[in-house]
C-alpha atoms as one frame of an Amber mdcrd trajectory, in Angstrom:
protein
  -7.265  51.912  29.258  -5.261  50.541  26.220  -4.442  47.457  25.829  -1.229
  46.515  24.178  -0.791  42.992  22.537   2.868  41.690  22.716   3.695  40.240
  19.523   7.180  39.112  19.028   8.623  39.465  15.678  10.316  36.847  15.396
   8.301  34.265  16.117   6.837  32.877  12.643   8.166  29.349  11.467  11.533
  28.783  10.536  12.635  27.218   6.993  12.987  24.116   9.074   9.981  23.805
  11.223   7.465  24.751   8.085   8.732  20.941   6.255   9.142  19.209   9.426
   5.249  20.106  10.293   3.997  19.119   7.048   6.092  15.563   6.996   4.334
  15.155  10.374   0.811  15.786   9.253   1.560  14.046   5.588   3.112  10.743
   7.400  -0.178   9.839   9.432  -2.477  10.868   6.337  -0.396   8.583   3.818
  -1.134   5.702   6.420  -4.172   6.357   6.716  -5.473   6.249   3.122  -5.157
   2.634   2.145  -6.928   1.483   5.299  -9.928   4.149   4.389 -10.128   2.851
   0.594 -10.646  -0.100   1.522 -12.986   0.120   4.242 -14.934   2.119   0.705
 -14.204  -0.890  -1.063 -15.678  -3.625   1.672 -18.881  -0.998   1.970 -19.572
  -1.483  -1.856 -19.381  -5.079  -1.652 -21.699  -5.265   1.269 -24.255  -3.270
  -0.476 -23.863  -4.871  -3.536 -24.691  -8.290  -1.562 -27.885  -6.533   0.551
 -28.710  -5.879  -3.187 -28.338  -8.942  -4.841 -29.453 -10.441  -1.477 -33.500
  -8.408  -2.428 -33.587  -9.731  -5.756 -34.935 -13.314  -4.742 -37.558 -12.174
  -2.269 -39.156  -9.009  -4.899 -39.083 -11.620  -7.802 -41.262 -14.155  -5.677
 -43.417 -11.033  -4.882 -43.950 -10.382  -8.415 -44.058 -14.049  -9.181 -46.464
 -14.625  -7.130 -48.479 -11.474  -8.113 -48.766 -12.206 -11.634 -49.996 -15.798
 -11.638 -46.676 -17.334 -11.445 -44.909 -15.872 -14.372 -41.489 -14.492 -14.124
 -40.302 -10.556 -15.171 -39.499 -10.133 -18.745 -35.989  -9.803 -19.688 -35.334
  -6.170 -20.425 -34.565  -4.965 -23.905 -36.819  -7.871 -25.311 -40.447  -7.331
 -25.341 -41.068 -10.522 -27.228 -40.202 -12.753 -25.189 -42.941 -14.937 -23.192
 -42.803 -14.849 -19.305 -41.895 -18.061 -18.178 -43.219 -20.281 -15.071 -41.237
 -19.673 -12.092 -41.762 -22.502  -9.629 -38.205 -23.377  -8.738 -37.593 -21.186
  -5.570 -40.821 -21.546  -3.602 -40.059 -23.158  -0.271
């Protein structure tokens, strides 16, 4: 019991439909690339702001930790810790 497959020969792509297939898949993906750059773009300015948005609350933590006296500013060991009093609700 053989089977036989039944393969035409001439039925690969012709100089017209190769071009025609890519423009059709190339048209949708050029679209589509602005609109997914930008949803990067909005993403890294959201967690930038959950970021920056941490800062206030670890800084009280430490603050509060360390007898009221801010972080040192990095790259200067010198410098005194200040009293940080301002943001305390």
């Amino acid at each position: 019991m053989e089977r036989r497959l039944n393969i035409k020969l001439g039925s690969a792509f012709t100089p017209i439909e190769m071009p025609l297939g890519i423009a059709i898949i190339a048209i949708p993906a050029a679209l589509l690339l602005p609109v997914l750059s930008s949803a990067k773009a909005k993403a890294q300015r959201t967690v930038c702001a959950n970021n920056l948005r941490q800062i206030n609350p670890a800084l009280r933590m430490n603050s509060k930790d360390s007898a009221e006296i801010a972080p040192r500013t990095p790259g200067s060991a010198d410098s005194p810790g200040r009293k940080w009093t301002g943001y305390k609700h």
